[in-house]
Each structure stands twice: as C-alpha cells, then as structure tokens.
N, C-alpha and C positions, 0 to 999 in steps of 0.2 A: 368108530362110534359103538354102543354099548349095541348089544343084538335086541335088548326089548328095551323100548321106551320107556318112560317112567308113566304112572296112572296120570299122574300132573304135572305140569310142568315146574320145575324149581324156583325159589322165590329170585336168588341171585345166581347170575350165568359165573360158566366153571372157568378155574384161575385161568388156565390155557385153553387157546382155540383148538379144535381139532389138527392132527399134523396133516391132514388132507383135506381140501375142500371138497363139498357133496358132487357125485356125479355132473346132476343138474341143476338150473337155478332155480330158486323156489318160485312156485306160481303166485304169490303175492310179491308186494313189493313191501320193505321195511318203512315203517310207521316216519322213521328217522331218517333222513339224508345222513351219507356216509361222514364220516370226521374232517374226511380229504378229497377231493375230486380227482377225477384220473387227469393224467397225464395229457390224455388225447381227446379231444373233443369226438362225442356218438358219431358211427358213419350214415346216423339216419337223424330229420330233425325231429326234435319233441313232436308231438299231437296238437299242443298251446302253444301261442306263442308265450314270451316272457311277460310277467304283469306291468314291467316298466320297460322303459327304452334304455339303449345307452347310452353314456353320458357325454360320447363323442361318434361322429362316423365310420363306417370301416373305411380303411385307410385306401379302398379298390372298390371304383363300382359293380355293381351287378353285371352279367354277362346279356342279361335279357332287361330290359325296361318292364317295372312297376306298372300296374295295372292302373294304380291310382297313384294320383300328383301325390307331393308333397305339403301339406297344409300352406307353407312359407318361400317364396320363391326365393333365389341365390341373392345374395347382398350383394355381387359383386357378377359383372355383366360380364361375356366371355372375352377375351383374348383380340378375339379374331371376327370380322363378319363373317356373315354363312356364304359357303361357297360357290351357292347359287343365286343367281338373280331375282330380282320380283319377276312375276307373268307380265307384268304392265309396268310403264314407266312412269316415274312423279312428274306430274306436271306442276312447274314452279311457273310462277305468274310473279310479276315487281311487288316488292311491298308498297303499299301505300307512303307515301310521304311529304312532307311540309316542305317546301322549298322558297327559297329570296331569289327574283328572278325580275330583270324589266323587262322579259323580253314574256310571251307566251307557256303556258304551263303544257308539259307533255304526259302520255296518259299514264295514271296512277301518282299523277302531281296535282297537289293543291297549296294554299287557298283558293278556290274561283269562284267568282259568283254568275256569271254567266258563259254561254259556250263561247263568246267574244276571249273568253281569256285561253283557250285552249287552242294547240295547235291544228291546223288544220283543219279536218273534218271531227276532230272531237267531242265530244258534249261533257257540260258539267254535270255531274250528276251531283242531286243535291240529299243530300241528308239528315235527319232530322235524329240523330244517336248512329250505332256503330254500324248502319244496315252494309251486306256488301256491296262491295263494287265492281263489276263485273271486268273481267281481263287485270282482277289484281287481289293482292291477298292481303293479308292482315286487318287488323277490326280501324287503323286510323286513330283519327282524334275525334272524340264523340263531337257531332253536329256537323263537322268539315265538309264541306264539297273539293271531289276530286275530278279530276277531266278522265275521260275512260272511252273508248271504242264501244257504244252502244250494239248488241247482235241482235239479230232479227228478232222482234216478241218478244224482247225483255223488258218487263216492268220499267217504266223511267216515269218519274216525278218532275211534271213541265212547270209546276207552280199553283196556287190556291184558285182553283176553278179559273177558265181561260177567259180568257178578255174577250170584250162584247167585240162581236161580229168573227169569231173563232170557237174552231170546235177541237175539239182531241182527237186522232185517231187509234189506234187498238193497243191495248195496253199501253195509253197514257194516264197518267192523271196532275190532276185531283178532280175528280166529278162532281156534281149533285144530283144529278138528274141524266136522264138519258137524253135531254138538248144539248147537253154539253159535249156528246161524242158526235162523231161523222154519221152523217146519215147510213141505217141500218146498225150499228152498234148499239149498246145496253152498257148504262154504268152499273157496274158491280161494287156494291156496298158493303164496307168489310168492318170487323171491330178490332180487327191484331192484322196479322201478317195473312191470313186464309190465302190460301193461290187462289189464283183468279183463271179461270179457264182458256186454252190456248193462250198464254204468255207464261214466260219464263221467271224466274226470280223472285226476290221474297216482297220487293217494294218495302214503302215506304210503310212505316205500323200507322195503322188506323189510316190510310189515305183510302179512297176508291179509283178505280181503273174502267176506263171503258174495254169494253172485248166485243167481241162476234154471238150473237147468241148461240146456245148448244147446240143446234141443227147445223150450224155455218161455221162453228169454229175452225181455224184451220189444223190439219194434221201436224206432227212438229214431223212425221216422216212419211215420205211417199207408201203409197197401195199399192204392193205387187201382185199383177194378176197373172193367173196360171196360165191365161191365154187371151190372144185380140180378140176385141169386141168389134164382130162383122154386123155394120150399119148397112140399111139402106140407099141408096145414091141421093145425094141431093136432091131438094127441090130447085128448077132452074138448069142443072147440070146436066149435061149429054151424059148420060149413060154411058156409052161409046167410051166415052173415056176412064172411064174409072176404072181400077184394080179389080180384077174379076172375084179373085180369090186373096184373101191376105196371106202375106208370107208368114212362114211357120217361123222366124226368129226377125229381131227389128235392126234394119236398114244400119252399119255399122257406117258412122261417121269419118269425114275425108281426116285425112293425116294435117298435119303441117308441115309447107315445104316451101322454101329458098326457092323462089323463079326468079329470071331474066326476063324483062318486057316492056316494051316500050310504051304497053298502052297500062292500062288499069288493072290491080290485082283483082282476082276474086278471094270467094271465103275458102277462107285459111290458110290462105298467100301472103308472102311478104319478103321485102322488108316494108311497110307502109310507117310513112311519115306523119300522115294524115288523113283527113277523110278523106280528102280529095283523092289519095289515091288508088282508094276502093271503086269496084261497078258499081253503080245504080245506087242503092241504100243499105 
C-alpha cells in the first residue's frame, strides 16, 4: 500500500488488488455481500436468524429437542408404537348392538322394550336419543333400548311418572313431585342432563330423578377415620361385658377353608351346597 493515503478517496478502485491482504479485518463490514460465498459455512452462527425458512428440512435432526413445537404436526404417524405402556389400561366395554334373536337379549343387546326381554337379572334401559348405557360403549341407534347390568345409583328411566299405588326409589325416574319417590326422598327437576346428587350417569335429557336430600345423600366412597370412635356402653348392657379399651387396628377377618364335618359349616367354611348346610343363619 502507498505509505500516505490519499486526502479522498478515489472515485474508481485501482485495476489490481493489493498483492497482500491488510494485516487485519476492517472494523466495519462491506456495504455489499461478497460476489461468492466461502467454501465453508462460519464456525459461529449469525446474530439473526434468516428472514425466510428453507425450502426443505435438514436432512438430520437436531441433537437437542426445540423449545417450541412445530406449527404443523408430521403427516405421517410413526413406524412403530411407543415402547412403553400406558399407566392405566383401556377399559373396553361391548358395543352397543341390534340383534334378531327369539330367545332373550343379553347385555349391551337390543331392541327391548321391557326388562322381561333381557337376560336374567338385566334391565332395559330405555332411551329417548343416544344417552349412555352403562357396562357398554358406543352412542347405538338414537331412541333404542338396550338391556345393561344397572350399578348401584345409576340414573335409570323406570317410565313416565309411576303407576298409582308405586313410588321410585333413588335415582329413579321420571318424577313430578316428591309423592312420587319413596318415602324421605325429593324429586329433582332438571331442564338437560344437570347430575343429580348422589346418583351416577347422565340420565335421560329433561327427565327428573328422585335422590336423597343433600344432608342424606349417600357417600359414592366410605369415610376413613384416623381412629375408633370410643362410645359409651350401652343402655341395657352389662358393662361387664364390653371391650374395656378399643383395639388400636380393626379385628382381621377369618380366612377361607376346605373342612371335613359331619355336622354344619360355619362362616367361611365350605364346600356348602346350601343353606341348609350352614349354622344358625
């Protein structure tokens, strides 16, 4: 390079480059991106990312997972299931279904119009669109009655308010009034599906259900207490006899077991045939 600069700089740069490049790089960066890019991608990445994406994936995932998802999930599902389990198992229940049948329907079978048509101890459960049906899955054919294993405090639809001299008991319906449930229940008047306190399931839309008032409702799970509740002795009862002190853990129930005997088993003996050949009651 010349030993003194010029006062200005030149309008046009000189035919030839210098034969040597300057020590160091200039502290600005050129106005202009060079004509050709290097060879080798920077061993550091830009400051920005790029204003556009590209127009394809790299060809190798990341070594670390992305912070953030990808706007669009994979078009195409993997290979393989995952190689772990669920925590919990699927509980699969019968589909619902229409059967031709002269004999009695079994449960999550229909058409039935009453529990006469169902096996066993079954009930119809009756329908008025796709409501569920309990111990079965799928939506059915809208209005169908199915036969189903009713569980305890589940919603069931007995019919349009009960016939004179009958009443509903808890989570039956269809009500009008609180004469129409058992003594000590309350019909519950609904306008859709609302649950109905202490009973189970969605019922029938727009039916009413008798229940237990909310002081009396039942628990759907027992009350564990952190300790026995030490009563009094009876009135009537010899004292004498009661348990002075409650035991600090509750009384572990007899086993079951295979005896030989010629007279009566007791509880939780057997092989019993019948009642008969139990003690007492």
């Amino acid at each position: 390079p010349t030993d003194a600069p010029t006062s200005a700089p030149t309008s046009e740069p000189t035919s030839d480059p210098t034969a040597s490049p300057t020590g160091a790089p200039t502290t600005e960066p050129t106005f202009e991106p060079t004509a050709s890019p290097t060879d080798a991608p920077t061993s550091e990445p830009s400051p920005e990312p790029t204003s556009s994406p590209t127009s394809e994936p790299t060809p190798d995932p990341t070594a670390s997972p992305t912070f953030e998802p990808t706007p669009d999930p994979t078009t195409s599902p993997t290979s393989e299931p995952t190689s772990e389990p669920t925590a919990s198992p699927t509980t699969e229940f019968p589909a619902l279904e229409i059967v031709t049948t002269t004999g009695k329907f079994d449960a999550c079978q229909g058409e039935c119009n009453s529990d006469n048509d169902c096996e066993g101890d079954l009930l119809c459960y009756k329908r008025a669109a796709f409501e569920s049906v309990p111990g079965c899955s799928g939506p059915g054919v809208e209005g169908v009655d199915y036969c189903c294993d009713r569980p305890p405090n589940y919603l069931f639809y007995e019919g349009r308010n009960p016939p004179s001299g009958v009443t509903w008991g808890a989570c039956d319906g269809d009500c009008d009034s609180n004469d129409d449930c058992d003594e000590g229940l309350i019909c519950q008047f609904r306008d859709g599906n609302e649950p109905v306190p202490g009973c189970e399931g969605t019922g029938r839309d727009e039916s009413d259900y008798c229940r237990y008032p909310d002081s009396e409702a039942p628990s759907m799970y027992p009350t564990i207490t952190s300790s026995p509740t030490v009563t009094a002795s009876p009135v009537g009862r010899d004292s004498n006899n009661d348990t002075p002190v409650p035991t600090d853990a509750p009384t572990m129930l007899p086993a079951l077991e295979i005896v030989n005997t010629t007279g009566k088993f007791d509880a939780c003996q057997g092989e019993c045939n019948s009642d008969n050949d139990c003690e007492g009651d």
